[in-house]
C-alpha positions as CSV (number, residue, x, y, z in Angstrom):
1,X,-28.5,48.1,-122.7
2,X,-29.9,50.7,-124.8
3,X,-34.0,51.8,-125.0
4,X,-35.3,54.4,-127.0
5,X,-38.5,56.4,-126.8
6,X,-39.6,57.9,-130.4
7,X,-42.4,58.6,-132.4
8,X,-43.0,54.2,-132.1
9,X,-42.7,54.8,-128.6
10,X,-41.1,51.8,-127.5
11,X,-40.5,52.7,-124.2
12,X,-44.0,52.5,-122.4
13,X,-45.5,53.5,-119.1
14,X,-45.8,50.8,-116.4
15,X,-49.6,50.0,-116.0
16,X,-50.5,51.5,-113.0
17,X,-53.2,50.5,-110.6
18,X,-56.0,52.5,-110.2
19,X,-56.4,54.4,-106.7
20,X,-59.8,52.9,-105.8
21,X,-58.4,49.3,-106.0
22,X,-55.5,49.9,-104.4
23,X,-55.6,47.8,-101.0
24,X,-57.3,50.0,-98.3
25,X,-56.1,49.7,-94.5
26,X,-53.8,52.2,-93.7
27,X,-50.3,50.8,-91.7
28,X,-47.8,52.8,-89.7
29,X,-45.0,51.7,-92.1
30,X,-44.5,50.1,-95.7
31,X,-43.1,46.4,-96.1
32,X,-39.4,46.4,-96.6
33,X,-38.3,45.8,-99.7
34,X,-37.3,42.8,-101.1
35,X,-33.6,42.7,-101.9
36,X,-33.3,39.1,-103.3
37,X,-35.2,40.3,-106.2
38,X,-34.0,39.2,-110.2
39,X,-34.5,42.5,-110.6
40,X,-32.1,45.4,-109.9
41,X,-32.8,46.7,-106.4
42,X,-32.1,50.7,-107.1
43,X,-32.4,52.4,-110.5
44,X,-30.7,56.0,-110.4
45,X,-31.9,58.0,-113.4
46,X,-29.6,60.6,-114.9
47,X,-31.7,63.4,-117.0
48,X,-29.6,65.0,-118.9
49,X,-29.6,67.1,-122.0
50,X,-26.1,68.4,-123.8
51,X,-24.5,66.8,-121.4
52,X,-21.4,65.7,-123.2
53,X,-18.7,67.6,-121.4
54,X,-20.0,66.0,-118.2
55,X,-21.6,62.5,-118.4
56,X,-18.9,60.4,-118.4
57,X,-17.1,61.4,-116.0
58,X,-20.6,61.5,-114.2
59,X,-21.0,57.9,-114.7
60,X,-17.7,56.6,-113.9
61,X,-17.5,57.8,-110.8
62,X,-21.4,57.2,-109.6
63,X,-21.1,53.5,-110.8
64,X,-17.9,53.2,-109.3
65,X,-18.8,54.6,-106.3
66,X,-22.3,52.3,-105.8
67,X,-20.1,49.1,-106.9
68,X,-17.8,49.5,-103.7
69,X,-20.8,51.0,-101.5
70,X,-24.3,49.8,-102.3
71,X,-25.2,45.8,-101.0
72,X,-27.7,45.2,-103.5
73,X,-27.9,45.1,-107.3
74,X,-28.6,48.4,-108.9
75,X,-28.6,50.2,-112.7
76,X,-28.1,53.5,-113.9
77,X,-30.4,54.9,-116.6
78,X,-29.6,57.9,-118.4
79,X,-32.3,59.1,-119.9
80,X,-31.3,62.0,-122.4
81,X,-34.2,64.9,-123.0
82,X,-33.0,65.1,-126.8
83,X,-30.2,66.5,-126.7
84,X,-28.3,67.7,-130.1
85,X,-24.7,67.3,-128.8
86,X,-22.4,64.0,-128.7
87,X,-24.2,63.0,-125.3
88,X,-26.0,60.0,-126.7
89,X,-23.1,58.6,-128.2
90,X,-21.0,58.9,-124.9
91,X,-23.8,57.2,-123.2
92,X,-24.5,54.3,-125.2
93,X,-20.8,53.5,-125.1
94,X,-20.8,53.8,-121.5
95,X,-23.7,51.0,-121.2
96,X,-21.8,48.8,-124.0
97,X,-19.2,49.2,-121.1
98,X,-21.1,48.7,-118.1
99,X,-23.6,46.1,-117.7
100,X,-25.3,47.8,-115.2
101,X,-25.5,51.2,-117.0
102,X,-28.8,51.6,-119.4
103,X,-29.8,54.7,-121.6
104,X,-33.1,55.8,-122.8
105,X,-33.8,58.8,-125.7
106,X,-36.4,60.8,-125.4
107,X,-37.9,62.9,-128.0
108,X,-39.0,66.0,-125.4
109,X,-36.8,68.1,-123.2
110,X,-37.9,68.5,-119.7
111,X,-36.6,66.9,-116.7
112,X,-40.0,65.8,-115.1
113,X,-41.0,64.6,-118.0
114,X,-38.0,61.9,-117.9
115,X,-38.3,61.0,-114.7
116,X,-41.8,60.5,-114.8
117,X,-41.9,58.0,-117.9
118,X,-38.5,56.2,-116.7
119,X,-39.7,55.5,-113.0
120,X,-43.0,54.4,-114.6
121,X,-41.0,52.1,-116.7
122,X,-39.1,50.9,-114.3
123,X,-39.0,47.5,-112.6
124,X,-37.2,48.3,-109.6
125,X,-38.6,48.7,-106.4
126,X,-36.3,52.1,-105.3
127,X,-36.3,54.9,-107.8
128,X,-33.7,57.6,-107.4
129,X,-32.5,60.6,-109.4
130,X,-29.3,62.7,-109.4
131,X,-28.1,66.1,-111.5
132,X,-25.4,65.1,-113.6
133,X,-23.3,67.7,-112.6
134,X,-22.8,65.1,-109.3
135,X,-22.9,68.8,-106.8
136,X,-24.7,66.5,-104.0
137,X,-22.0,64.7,-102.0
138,X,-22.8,60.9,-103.0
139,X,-21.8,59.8,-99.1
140,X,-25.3,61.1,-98.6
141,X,-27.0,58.4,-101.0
142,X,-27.1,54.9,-98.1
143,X,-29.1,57.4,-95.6
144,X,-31.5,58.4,-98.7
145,X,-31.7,55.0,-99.8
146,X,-31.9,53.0,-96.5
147,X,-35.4,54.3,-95.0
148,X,-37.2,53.1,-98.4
149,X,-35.2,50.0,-98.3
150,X,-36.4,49.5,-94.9
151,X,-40.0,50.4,-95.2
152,X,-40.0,53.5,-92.7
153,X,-40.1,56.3,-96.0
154,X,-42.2,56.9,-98.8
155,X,-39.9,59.5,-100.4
156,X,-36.2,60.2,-99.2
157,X,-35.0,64.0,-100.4
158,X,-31.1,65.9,-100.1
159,X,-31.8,68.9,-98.1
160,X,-29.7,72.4,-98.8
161,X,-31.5,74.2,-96.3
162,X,-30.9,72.6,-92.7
163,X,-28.3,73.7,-90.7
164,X,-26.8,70.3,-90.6
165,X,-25.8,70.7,-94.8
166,X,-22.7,72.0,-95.9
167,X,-23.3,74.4,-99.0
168,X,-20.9,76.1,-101.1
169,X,-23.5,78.5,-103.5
170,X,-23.6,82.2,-104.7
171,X,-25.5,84.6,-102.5
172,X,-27.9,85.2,-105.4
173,X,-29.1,81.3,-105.5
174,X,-29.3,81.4,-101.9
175,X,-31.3,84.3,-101.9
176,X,-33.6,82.6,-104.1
177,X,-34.4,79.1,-103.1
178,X,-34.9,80.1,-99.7
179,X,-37.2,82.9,-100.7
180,X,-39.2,80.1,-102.9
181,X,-39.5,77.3,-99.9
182,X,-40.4,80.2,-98.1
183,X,-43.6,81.0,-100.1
184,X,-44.0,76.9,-100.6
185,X,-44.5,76.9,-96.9
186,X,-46.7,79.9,-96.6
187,X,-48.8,79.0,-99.9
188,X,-48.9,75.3,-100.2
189,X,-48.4,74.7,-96.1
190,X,-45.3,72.1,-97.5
191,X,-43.1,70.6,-94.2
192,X,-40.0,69.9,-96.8
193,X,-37.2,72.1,-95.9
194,X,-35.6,72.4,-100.2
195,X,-38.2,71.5,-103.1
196,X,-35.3,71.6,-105.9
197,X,-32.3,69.4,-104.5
198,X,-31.4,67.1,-107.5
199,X,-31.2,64.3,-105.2
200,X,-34.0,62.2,-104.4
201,X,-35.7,58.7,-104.2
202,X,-38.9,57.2,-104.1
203,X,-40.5,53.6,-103.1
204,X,-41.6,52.5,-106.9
205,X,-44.9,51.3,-105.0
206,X,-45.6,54.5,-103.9
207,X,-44.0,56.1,-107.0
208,X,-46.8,54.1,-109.7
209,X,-49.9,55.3,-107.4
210,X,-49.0,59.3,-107.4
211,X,-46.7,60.0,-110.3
212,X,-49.7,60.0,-112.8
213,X,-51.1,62.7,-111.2
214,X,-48.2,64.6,-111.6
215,X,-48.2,67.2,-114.8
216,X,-45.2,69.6,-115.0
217,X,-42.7,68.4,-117.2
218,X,-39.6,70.4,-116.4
219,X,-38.3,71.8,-112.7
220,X,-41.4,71.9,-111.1
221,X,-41.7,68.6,-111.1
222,X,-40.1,67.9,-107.9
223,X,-42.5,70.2,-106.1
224,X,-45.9,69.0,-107.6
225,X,-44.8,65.3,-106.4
226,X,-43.7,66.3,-102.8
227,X,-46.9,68.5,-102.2
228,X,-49.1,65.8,-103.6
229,X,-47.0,62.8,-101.4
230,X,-47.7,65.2,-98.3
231,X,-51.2,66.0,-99.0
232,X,-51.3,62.1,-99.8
233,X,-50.1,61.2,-96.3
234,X,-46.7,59.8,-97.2
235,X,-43.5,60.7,-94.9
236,X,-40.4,62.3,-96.7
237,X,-37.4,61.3,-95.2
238,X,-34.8,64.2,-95.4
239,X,-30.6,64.0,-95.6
240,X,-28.9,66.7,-95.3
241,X,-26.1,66.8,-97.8
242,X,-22.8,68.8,-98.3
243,X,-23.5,70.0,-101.6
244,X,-21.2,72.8,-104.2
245,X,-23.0,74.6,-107.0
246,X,-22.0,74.3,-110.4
247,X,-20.9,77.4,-111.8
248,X,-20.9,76.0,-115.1
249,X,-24.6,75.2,-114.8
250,X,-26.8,76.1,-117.9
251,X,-29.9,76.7,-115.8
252,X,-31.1,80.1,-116.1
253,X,-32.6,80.6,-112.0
254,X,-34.3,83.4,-112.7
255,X,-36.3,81.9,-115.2
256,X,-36.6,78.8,-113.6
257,X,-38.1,80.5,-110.4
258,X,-40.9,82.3,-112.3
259,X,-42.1,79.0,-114.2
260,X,-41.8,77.1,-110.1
261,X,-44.4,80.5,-109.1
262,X,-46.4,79.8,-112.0
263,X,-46.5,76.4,-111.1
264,X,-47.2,76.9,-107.3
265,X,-50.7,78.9,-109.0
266,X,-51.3,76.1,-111.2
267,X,-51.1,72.9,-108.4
268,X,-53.2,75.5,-106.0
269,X,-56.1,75.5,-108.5
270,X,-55.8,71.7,-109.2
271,X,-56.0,70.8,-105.4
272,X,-59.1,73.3,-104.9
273,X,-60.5,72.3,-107.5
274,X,-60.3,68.3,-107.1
275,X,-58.3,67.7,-110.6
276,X,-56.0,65.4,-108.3
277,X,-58.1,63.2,-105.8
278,X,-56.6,63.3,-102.9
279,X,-59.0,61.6,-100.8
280,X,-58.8,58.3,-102.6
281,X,-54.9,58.6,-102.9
282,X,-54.8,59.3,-99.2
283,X,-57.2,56.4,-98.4
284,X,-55.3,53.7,-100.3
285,X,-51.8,55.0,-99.6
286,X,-51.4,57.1,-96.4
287,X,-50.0,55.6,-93.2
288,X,-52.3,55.3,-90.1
289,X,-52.3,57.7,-86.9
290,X,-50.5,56.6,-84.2
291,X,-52.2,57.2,-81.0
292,X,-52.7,60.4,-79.5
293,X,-54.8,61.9,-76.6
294,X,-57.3,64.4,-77.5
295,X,-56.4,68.1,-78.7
296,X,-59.4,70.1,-77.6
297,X,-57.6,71.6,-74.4
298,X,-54.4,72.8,-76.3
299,X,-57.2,74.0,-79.5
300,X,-59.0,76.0,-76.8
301,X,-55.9,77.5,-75.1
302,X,-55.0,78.2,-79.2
303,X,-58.2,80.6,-79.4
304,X,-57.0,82.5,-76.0
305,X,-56.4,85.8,-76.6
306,X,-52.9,86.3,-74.4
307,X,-51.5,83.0,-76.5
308,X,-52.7,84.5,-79.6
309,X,-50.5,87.8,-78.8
310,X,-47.8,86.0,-78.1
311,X,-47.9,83.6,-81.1
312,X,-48.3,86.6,-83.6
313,X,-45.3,88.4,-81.3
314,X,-43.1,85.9,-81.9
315,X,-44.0,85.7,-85.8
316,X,-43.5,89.4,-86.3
317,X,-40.6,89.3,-84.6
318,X,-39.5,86.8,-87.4
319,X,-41.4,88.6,-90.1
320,X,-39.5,91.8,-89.6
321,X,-36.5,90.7,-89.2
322,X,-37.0,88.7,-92.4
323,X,-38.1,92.1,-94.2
324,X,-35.2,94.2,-93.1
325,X,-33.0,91.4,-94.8
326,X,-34.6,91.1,-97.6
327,X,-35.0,95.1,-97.9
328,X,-31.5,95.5,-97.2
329,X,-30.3,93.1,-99.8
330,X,-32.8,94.4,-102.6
331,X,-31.8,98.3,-101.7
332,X,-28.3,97.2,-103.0
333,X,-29.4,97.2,-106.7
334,X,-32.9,98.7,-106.6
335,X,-35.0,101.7,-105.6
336,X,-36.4,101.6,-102.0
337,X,-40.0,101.4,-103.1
338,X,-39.3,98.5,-105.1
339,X,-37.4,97.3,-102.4
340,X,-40.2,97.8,-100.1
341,X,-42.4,96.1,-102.5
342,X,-40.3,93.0,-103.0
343,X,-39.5,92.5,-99.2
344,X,-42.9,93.1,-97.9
345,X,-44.6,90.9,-100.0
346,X,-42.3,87.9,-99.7
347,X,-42.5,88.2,-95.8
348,X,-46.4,88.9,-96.0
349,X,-47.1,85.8,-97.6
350,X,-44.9,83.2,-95.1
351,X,-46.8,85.3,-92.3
352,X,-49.7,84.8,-93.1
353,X,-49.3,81.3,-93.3
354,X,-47.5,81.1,-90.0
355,X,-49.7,83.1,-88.4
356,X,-52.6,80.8,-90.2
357,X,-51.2,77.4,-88.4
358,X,-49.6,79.0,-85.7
359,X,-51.3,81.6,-84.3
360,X,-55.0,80.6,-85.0
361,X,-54.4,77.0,-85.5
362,X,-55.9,76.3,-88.7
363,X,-54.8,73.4,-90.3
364,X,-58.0,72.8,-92.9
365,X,-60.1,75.2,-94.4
366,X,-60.5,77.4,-97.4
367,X,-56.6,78.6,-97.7
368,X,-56.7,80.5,-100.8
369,X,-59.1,82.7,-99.2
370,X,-56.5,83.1,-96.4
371,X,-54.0,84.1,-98.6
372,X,-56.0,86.7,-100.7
373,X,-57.7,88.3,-97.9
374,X,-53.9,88.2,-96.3
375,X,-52.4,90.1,-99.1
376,X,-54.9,93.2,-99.3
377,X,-53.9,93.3,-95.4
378,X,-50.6,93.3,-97.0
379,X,-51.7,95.9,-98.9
380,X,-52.7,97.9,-96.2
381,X,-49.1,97.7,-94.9
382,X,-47.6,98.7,-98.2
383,X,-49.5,101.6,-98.1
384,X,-48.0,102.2,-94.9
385,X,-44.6,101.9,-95.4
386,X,-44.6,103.2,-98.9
387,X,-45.8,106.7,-97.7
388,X,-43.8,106.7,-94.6
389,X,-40.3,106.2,-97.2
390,X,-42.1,108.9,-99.7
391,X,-42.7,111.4,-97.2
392,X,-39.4,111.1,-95.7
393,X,-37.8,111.7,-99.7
394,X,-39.9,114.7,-99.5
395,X,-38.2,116.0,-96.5
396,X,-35.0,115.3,-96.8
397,X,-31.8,112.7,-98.5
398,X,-31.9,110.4,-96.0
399,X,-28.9,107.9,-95.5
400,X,-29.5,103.9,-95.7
401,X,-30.3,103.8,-91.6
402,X,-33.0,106.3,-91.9
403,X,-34.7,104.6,-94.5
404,X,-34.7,101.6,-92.3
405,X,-36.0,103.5,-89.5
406,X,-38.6,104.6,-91.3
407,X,-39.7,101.5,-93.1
408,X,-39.7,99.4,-89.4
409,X,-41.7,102.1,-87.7
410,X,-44.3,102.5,-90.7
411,X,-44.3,98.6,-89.7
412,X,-44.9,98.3,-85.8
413,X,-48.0,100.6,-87.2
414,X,-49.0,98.3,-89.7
415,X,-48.2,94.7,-87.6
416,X,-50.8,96.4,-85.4
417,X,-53.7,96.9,-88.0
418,X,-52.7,93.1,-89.1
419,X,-53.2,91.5,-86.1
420,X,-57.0,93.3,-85.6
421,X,-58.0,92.4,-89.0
422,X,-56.3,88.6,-89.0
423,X,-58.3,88.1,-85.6
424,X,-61.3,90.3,-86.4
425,X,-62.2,89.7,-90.5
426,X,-59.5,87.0,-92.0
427,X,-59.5,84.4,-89.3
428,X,-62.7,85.4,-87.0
429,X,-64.6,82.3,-85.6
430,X,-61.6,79.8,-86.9
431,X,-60.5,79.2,-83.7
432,X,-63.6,78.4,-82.4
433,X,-64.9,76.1,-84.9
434,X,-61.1,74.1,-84.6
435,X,-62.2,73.9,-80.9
436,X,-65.8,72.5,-81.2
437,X,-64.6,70.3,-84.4
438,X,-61.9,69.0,-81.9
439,X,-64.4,68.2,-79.5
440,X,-67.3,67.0,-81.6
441,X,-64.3,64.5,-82.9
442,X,-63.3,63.4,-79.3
443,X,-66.5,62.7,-78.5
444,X,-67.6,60.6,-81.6
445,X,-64.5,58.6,-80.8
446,X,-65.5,58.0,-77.5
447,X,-68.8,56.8,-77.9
């Protein structure tokens, strides 16, 4: 079965129902889905562009592989982001071959773009997506599959980053998808452990409520739709999977990395400024709170003083070791105050975000402000450091050890001055007001 998207535009977006009418009532879990459906159960899309040296293969063995393990019907699209190589023509045999094996053209490149219009298209009730290149173990796909089946997911992902995967990657790529969960974490508050895994699936329920919001069309995609299913209230199952890079891969991570920061600036302003509504998506589609004694006594030891310390202890603890890894790694190709640079802005951002919800309990308020009053604290600390590591130049050659000395004492001095002016400027009175919030709310509940 072949479809194709053109100038005509033959392939069309599902109608999608509008937030507000969506059915209101939130549950502690979906309905299971229905498996008897005429329908295939599970469409996996395949994005692919110049793909030719790698698709069939690709196919053969994912289609063989869910005909022997998968209970329930299922196709595979492939939707190719016009490419200009033989890979349509291998994939339109393919689906002469297979029954169960469909391909859509598109006229743009970008992978969110295809998945978005696909899954919108779609009639099945589980959506899924895999790289072609197949580097996600496919023994992982029943446990990503089985909690939407079930009802108990929203969104299922393939985690990299947990130490129950098995990963076989290039220190570089390492390097650089931990640093950018890391600053997802900080910047965004995400709870997903890996943002980019080419493996995930999503209820199609869930999937024709919040995909419209989405925007990016290329890597970013994956981010924008698990920040906005969090923020929405959804739960995201996660798999760990024993995954081996691709050292053939034509993505370029570098670049790739500075589109998924530019990204991360762009979703920030849409969420403060209310492009996406959250509220309404989080009304119609966010499951209900289970029940829970009230928080004010463990908000009010969270503004103590002593648990403070030892909150932002144990943060700069992590936050230096962090930096010295980080500063060690970028000293190996750079010069130390670029190094310095690079490692103390990387860890300043995830600290102050930890310290944010950790130390000072702040879960809600204005977090952009957060972050930009954190980073001239950062600044601060930059100065620090970066005249401790000049002033030792001055002086004398030192060897690698010194400058690390150096850098972690010019640190202790600055962690210091951070604490006073997170407690005293950037997050004075927060604890408080989480307190008497907490309270206020206990006792409208009450009454």
């Amino acid at each position: 079965m072949t479809l194709t998207d053109s100038t005509s535009g033959t392939l069309q977006d599902a109608a999608v129902t509008p937030p507000g009418s969506a059915a209101r009532g939130r549950t502690a879990r979906r309905a299971p889905v229905d498996t008897r459906t005429a329908v295939p159960v599970l469409d996996v899309t395949i994005p692919v562009f110049n793909e030719e040296r790698d698709l069939e293969e690709c196919l053969r063995r994912l289609h063989g592989h869910l005909g022997d393990t998968f209970p329930h019907s299922f196709r595979i699209t492939v939707a190719d982001n016009a490419s200009t190589d033989g890979t349509l023509k291998i994939a339109e045999r393919l689906a002469r071959e297979f029954p169960e094996v469909a391909v859509v053209h598109l006229d743009e490149k970008g992978r969110g773009n295809a998945l978005r219009k696909v899954w919108l298209a779609s009639p099945s009730p589980v959506l899924a997506y895999m790289d072609v290149d197949l580097s996600t173990d496919l023994a992982a796909l029943p446990p990503l599959l089985a909690p939407l089946i079930s009802g108990h997911s929203d969104l299922a992902i393939g985690t990299r980053l947990t130490r129950n995967s098995r990963v076989v990657r290039g220190p570089k790529r390492e390097f650089i998808s931990r640093s950018y969960n890391l600053m997802l974490h900080s910047l965004l508050a995400a709870r997903f452990s890996d943002a980019q895994c080419g493996f995930k699936a999503i209820r199609a329920d869930v999937a024709q409520q919040i995909l419209p919001y989405t925007v990016d069309n290329s890597w970013f995609f994956d981010t924008e739709l698990l920040v906005l299913a969090e923020r929405c209230g959804l739960r995201v199952h996660e798999v760990p999977v024993d995954w081996i890079d691709d050292p053939d891969s034509s993505v370029d991570v570098f670049r790739t990395a500075l589109a998924d920061v530019r990204g991360m600036a762009r979703l920030t302003r849409d969420l403060v400024y209310g492009r996406v509504p959250v509220p309404e998506l989080r009304a119609a589609l966010a499951r209900g709170p289970l029940p829970a004694s009230s928080r004010a006594d463990e908000q009010t030891l969270r503004g103590s003083l002593f648990g403070q310390l030892v909150r932002f202890a144990a943060i700069g603890a992590a936050s230096t070791i962090a930096y010295l890894l980080i500063f060690l790694f970028c000293r190996g190709f750079m010069d130390p105050q670029l190094a310095n640079f690079l490692a103390l802005l990387v860890t300043a951002v995830a600290n102050t975000g930890a310290n944010r919800r950790f130390t000072f309990g702040i879960q809600g308020g204005n977090r952009v402000r957060h972050h930009f009053e954190g980073l001239i604290v950062f600044g601060i600390g930059l100065v620090l450091t970066s005249g401790a590591l000049a002033l030792v130049h001055r002086t004398t050659t030192p060897d690698r050890w010194a400058e690390v000395l150096t850098v972690v004492a010019a640190n202790l001095a600055a962690t210091a001055v951070r604490f006073l002016l997170f407690r005293l400027w950037v997050f004075r009175g927060a604890g408080s007001k989480k307190t008497t919030d907490a309270t206020t709310s206990t006792e409208t509940a009450a009454s």
